[in-house]
N, C-alpha and C positions, 0 to 999 in steps of 0.2 A: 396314672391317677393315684395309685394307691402309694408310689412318693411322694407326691406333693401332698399327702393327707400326713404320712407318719411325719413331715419333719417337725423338727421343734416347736414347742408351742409359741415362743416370742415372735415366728415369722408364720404361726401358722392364720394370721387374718391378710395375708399376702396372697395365700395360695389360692382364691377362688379368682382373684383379678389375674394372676399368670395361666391360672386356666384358662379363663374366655379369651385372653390373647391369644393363647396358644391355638386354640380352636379356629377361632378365625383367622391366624397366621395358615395354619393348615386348611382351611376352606379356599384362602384366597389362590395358595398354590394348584390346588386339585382345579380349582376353575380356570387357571394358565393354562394349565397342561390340558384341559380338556378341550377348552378354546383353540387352542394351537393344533390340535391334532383333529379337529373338527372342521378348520375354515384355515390351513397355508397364508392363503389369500389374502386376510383379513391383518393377519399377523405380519406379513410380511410387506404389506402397505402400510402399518402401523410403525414396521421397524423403522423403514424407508422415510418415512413423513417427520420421523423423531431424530435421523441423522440429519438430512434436509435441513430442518428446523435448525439446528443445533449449528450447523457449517455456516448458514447462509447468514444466521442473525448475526453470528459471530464474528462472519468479514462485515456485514453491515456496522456493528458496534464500532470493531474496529476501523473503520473507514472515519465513521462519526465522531471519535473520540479525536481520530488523528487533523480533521480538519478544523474543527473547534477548537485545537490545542495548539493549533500552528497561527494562529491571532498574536502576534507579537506584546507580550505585558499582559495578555489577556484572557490568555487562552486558557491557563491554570487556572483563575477564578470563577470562570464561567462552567468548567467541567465541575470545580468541588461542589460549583452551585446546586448544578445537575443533580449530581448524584446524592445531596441533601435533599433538594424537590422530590427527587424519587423515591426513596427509600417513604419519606414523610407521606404523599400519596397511597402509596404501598403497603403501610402500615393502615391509613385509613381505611384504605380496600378490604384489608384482612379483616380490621374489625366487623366489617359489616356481612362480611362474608361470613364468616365465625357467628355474629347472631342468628343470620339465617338460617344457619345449617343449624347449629347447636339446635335452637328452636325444634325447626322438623326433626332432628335425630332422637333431641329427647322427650318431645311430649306428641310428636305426631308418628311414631313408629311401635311398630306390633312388636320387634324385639325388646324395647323399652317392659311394656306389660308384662311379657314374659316374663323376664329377669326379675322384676317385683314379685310374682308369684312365687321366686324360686327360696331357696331358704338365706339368702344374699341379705347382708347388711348395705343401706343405703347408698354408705360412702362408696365400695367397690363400685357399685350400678355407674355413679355418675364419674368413679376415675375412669371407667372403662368409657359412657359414652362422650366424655371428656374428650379422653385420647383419639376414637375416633372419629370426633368432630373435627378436632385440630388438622387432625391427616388431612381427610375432603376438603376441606378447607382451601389447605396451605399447600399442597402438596403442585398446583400447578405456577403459584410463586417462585417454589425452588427451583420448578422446571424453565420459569421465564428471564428468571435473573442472573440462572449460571450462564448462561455466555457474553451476555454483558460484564460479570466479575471480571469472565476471563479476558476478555478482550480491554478491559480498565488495566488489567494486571501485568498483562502485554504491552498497551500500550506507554506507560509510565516507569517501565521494566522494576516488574516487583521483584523481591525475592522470592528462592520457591518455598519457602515455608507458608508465603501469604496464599499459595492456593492447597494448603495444608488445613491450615486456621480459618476460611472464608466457609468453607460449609461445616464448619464448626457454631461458626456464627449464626451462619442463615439457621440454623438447626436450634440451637438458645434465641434465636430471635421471635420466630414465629410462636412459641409460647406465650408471647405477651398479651397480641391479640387473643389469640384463644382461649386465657382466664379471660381478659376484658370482654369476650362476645359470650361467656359459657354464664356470666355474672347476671350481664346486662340479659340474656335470655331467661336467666330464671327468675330476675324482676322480672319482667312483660310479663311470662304467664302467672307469675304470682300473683300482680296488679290490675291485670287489663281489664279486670272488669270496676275499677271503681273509679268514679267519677274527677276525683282529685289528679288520679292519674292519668285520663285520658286528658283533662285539660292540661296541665303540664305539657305531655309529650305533644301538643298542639300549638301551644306558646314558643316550645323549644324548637319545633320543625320550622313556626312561622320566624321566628327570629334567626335561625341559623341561616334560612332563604334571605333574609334583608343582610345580615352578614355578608352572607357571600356577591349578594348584588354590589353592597357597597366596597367591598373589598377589591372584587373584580373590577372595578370600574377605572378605565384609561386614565394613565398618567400623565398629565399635561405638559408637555416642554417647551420651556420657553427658547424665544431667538436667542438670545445671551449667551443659553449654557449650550446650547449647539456650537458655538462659534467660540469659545472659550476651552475650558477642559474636556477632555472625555471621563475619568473618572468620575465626575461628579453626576455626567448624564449617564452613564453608566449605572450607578448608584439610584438613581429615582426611577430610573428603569427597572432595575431589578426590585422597587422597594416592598412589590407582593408579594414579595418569595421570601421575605424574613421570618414568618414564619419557623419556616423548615429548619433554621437553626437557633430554635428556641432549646436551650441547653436540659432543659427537663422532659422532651420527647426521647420515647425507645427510639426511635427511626435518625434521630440526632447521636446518640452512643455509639449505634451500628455505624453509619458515615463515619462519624471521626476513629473509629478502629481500622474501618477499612483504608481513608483516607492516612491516616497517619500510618499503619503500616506499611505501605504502600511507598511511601516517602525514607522510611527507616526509622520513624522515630518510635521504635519499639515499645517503650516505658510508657507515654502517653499512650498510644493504642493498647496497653493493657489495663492501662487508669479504667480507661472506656470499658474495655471488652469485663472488667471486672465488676463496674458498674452495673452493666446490661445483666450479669448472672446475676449477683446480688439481687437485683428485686424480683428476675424469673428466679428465684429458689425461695424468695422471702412468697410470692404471689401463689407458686405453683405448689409451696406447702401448706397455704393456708386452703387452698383449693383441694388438695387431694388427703387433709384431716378436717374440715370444721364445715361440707359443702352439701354433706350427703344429706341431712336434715331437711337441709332451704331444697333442695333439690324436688324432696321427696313432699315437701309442703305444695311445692309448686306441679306438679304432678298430679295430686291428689286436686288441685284448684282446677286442672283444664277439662280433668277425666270427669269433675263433677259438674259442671257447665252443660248445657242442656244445646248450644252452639258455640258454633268458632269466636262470633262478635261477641262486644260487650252485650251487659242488658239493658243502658241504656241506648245504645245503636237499635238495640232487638224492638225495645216499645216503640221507638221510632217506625222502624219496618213492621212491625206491628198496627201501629196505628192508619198507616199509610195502606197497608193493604185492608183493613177493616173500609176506610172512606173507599174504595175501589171494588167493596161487593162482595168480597170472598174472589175476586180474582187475581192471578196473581201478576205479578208487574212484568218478569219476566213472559209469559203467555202472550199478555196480553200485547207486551212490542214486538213480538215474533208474528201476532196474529196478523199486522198491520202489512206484513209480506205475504198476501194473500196468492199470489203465484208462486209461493214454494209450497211443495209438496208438506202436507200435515205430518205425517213420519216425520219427514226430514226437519222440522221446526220443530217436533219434540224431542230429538237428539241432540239439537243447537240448546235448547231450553237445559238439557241433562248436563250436557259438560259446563255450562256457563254457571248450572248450581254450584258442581262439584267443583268447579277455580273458587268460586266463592267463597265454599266451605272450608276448603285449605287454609291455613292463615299465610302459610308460607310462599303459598305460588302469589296472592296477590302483593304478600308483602317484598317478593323479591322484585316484581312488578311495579310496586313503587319505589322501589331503590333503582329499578335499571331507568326511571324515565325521569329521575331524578337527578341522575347523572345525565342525562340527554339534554336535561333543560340545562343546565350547566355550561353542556356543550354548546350551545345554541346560546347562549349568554357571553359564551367568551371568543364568539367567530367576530362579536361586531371591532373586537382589537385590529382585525385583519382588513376588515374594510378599506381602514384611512391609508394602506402600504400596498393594496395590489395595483400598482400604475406602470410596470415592467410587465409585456404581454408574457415575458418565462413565468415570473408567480401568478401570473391571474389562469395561466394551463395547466402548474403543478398544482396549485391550492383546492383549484375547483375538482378535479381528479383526488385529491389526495379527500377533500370532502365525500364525494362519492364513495373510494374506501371505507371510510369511516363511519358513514351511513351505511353502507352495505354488511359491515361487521355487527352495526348496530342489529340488521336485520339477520344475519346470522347466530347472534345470541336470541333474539325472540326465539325462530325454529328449532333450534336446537337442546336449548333448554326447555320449553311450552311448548313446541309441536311435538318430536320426535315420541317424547314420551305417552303422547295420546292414547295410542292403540296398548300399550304396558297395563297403563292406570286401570284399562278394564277390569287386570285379574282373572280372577279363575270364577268371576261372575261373567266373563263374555260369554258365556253359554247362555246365558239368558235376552242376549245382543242379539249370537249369534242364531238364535230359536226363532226371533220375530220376524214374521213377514219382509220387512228392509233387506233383512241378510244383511253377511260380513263385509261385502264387496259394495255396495252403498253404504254402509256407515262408515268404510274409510275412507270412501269420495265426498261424503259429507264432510268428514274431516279436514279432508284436505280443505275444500271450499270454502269452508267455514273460514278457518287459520289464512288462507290467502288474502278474502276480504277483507278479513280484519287487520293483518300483516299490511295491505297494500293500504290502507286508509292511515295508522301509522308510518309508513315508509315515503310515500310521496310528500306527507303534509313535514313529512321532517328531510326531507329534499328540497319543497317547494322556502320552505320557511330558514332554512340556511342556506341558499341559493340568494332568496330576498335580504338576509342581511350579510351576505359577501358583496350586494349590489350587483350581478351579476344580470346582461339584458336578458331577454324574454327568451331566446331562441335557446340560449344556454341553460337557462331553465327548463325549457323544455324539452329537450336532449335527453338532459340528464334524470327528467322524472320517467321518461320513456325508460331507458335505462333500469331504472332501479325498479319498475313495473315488474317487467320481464323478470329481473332476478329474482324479486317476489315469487312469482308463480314459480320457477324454476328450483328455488331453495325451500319451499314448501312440499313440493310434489319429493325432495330428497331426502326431508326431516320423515316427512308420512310414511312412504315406502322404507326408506329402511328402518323404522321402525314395526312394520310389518314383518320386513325379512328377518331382523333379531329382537322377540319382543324377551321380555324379562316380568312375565306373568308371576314372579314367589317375590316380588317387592313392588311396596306401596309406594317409598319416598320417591319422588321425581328427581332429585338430585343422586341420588344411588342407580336410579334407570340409566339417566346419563352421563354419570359415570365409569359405566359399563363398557366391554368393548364394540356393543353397537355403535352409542353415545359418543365412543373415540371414533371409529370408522365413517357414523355422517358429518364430526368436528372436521377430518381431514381432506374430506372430500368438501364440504364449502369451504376451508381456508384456498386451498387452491384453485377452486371454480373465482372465488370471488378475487384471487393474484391472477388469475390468468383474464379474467371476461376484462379487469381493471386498467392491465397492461395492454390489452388488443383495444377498447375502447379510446385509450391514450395514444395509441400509434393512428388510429384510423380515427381520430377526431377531424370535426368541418373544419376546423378554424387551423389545421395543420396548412404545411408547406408541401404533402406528398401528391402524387397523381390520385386522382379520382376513382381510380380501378384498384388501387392500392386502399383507399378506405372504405370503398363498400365490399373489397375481399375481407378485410378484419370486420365491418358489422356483419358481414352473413357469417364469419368464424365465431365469432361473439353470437350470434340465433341458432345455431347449429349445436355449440355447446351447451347453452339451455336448453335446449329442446332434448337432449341428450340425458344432461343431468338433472331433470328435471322427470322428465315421461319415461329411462328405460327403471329407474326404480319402482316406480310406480304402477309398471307393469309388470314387472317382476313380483313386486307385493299380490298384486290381485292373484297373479297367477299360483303364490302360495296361497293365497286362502282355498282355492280349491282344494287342495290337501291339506287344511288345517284342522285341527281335532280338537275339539268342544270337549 
């Protein structure tokens, strides 16, 4: 420390942001090694799960790339397409990623306060929780898109400098988003309480919704151009992906550097690649000299707010419980379940505050079902095409996946963390009459219900518009029941087995190597239950004895991954220490 204090004065407003790096560069190690040398197990399923990952997508990509590419005249334009749509997606994703995080990192976390107390000039605060918003962020991007590069790079036979320069780029890319999410985050809490701007961001929500309805909407082909060119029907086919190569998007620079590298044409993919640094150096210097002010106004705006909502939300909920007696709204729906235990409806009441009060858990909550609704928007394309019994078995299966994942982010992001969020206030949980062992049975139940009343209605309702009969619906809401229970009882329990008691943010919980350890354990419950339900389907051509062996392997393994965490969990709280 007492280096980085003597050097020169021109770089000495540098040295408190290389400190805090450095610190936490060093924390994050100690916690590797400590993790590693505490739990084999954990690590070595971790290592496993991230080679796995890594091999499988890999020949997947490449499989995908090579079959789409072997379309005679067609196959080339449909890949550059692809990987325009993606990137463009991708980039959207980050953004929104990036607000959420940025948000909870910088005005909903205790290390924030700290570092204002400290003798720290504003700007450092926010390069630092800048940089580490970016990281959380962006960091499972890098992890998902390097073997699709690779397998793009293989298959089109790049040169090898292109897997030289590609994570050059993904590394200059993901900065984009993170000034645009770190920007847009410190408008919101600068503004969110003033009326101008809630109506706006209410205008811009409802409008972006009728946008994307009307965008989404099937593209009519006529008999003529069926029966005449394919180019043309090609072309009005693809016509909602133009977009993604509107020449002023980042995620448009990135594609054509990697596309055009990729082909040789060197000079143009440096046009690009030099484009893309240009305005991450022009955006990321105006953010890390002119940010710390706005940062630090916007800060001083949430910490002075008396709750998470506006005030005119608050005089509403105000007003609302004044006409209702002094009771409050929450109690009062809880009380109408007059056969659950009173304990038990005043812990459902606690944590239903405390999502409340968060802005971030509810607001990532309307971003995840935002994209659902989406999804559920753009299944009716596939309706008018399933009339081959092969896609009407992959579709509906590969649905189920998809739904299943979708319920795999609820638990894992919103349950796992449950029993954490305590803190080192569970002593006072852990004091009351209920005990530890019922408040995380409460938990679990609680997140099941509620998981199961989202998961079925979003089985049943894309099920109904694949047009799919009744039987297949109901298969498949059975189905995703079970996983329910099964993925809730694995988010709870190991959440019990590794909790992270010295952090508040939920996103840092499961981030953690718990948060990795219950991720890897539903990806694969949810590829294996998906694959055995596929094999041992009614509507299959195999023996009888063949598909009620795969549904009792598929009940066997939920009951598995579901019940031994969970009793694993209770069985730590006996030895748990208040």
């Amino acid at each position: 420390m007492d280096e980085l204090i003597d050097k020169p004065s021109g770089t000495r407003r540098h040295t408190p942001f290389l400190l805090i790096l450095a610190t936490n560069v060093r924390q994050m190690y100690r916690r590797l090694l400590s993790l590693r040398g505490q739990s084999k197990l954990l690590t070595s399923v971790i290592v496993l799960f991230i080679t796995g990952y890594l091999t499988i997508s890999f020949l997947l990509f490449s499989r995908g790339l090579d079959f789409v590419s072997s379309f005679p005249g067609l196959g080339t334009l449909l890949v550059e397409r692809l990987v325009f749509l993606l990137f463009a997606f991708l980039f959207i994703l980050l953004l929104f990623s990036n607000l959420v995080i940025s948000y909870s990192n910088m005005f909903r976390n205790r290390e924030t306060e700290f570092l204002f107390a400290m003798p720290l000039d504003h700007q450092t605060i926010f390069n630092w929780k800048f940089l580490e918003s970016t990281v959380l962020a962006s960091w499972a991007f890098v992890f998902l898109i390097s073997p699709l590069l690779a397998a793009y790079g293989i298959s089109f036979r790049a040169p090898w400098h292109f897997y030289l320069i590609t994570p050059l780029l993904m590394a200059v890319f993901i900065v984009l988003p993170g000034v645009l999410g770190s920007w847009c985050a410190i408008g919101l809490a600068r503004y969110l309480d003033r009326r101008s701007f809630q109506v706006a961001a209410v205008l811009i929500a409802v409008a972006g919704l009728v946008a994307a309805a009307i965008w989404l909407k099937p593209e009519s082909t006529a008999e003529d151009i069926l029966e005449t060119r394919m180019l043309p029907l090609l072309d009005r086919l693809l016509s909602n992906t133009r977009f993604a190569n509107f020449p002023f998007l980042p995620s448009f620079w990135l594609s054509s550097s990697v596309i055009n590298w990729t082909d040789g044409a060197i000079n143009t993919a440096l046009f690009f690649v030099f484009v893309l640094l240009s305005y991450v150096c022009f955006l990321g210097f105006i953010s890390f000299t002119s940010f710390g002010h706005g940062f630090f106004a916007a800060f001083s705006a949430v910490q002075s707010r008396s709750v998470s909502v506006s005030g005119w939300f608050n005089r509403i909920l105000q007003s609302i419980k004044a006409r209702m007696r002094a009771v409050d709204f929450l109690e009062r729906m809880m009380g109408c379940l007059w056969w659950v235990r009173r304990d038990v409806r005043a812990l459902v009441v606690k944590d239903m505050r405390m999502f409340w009060r968060d802005t971030t858990q509810w607001g990532q909550t309307i971003v995840l079902f935002g994209l659902l609704g989406l999804y559920i928007l753009n299944l009716r394309n596939f309706s008018q095409q399933l009339s081959n019994p092969f896609w009407i078995h992959l579709v509906s299966f590969l649905n189920l996946g998809a739904c299943s994942l979708n319920l795999a982010t609820l638990t894992t992001r919103f349950v796992f963390p449950q029993f954490s969020q305590e803190g080192r206030r569970i002593w006072i949980v852990g004091m009351a009459p209920m005990g530890l062992e019922r408040v995380v049975k409460t938990k679990f139940w609680f997140a099941s219900v509620f998981s199961l009343v989202v998961t079925t209605g979003l089985i049943w309702l894309s099920c109904s518009m694949l047009k799919m009969p009744m039987d297949r619906t109901l298969f498949f809401v059975g189905a995703i029941a079970v996983m329910t229970f099964a993925l809730n009882g694995l988010a709870v329990g190991t959440g019990v087995l590794y909790p992270n008691m010295r952090e508040e943010n939920p996103s840092k919980i499961v981030s953690g190597f718990g948060g990795t350890f219950c991720l890897v354990l539903t990806f694969l419950y949810i590829l294996c239950s998906v694959a055995v339900l596929a094999v041992g389907s009614p509507w299959g051509r195999l023996p009888d004895v063949v598909k009620v062996s795969c549904w009792c392997v598929f009940l066997i393994i939920s009951l598995l991954i579901g019940w031994l965490p969970m009793h694993l969990g209770i069985r730590r709280l006996a030895r748990f220490e208040l």
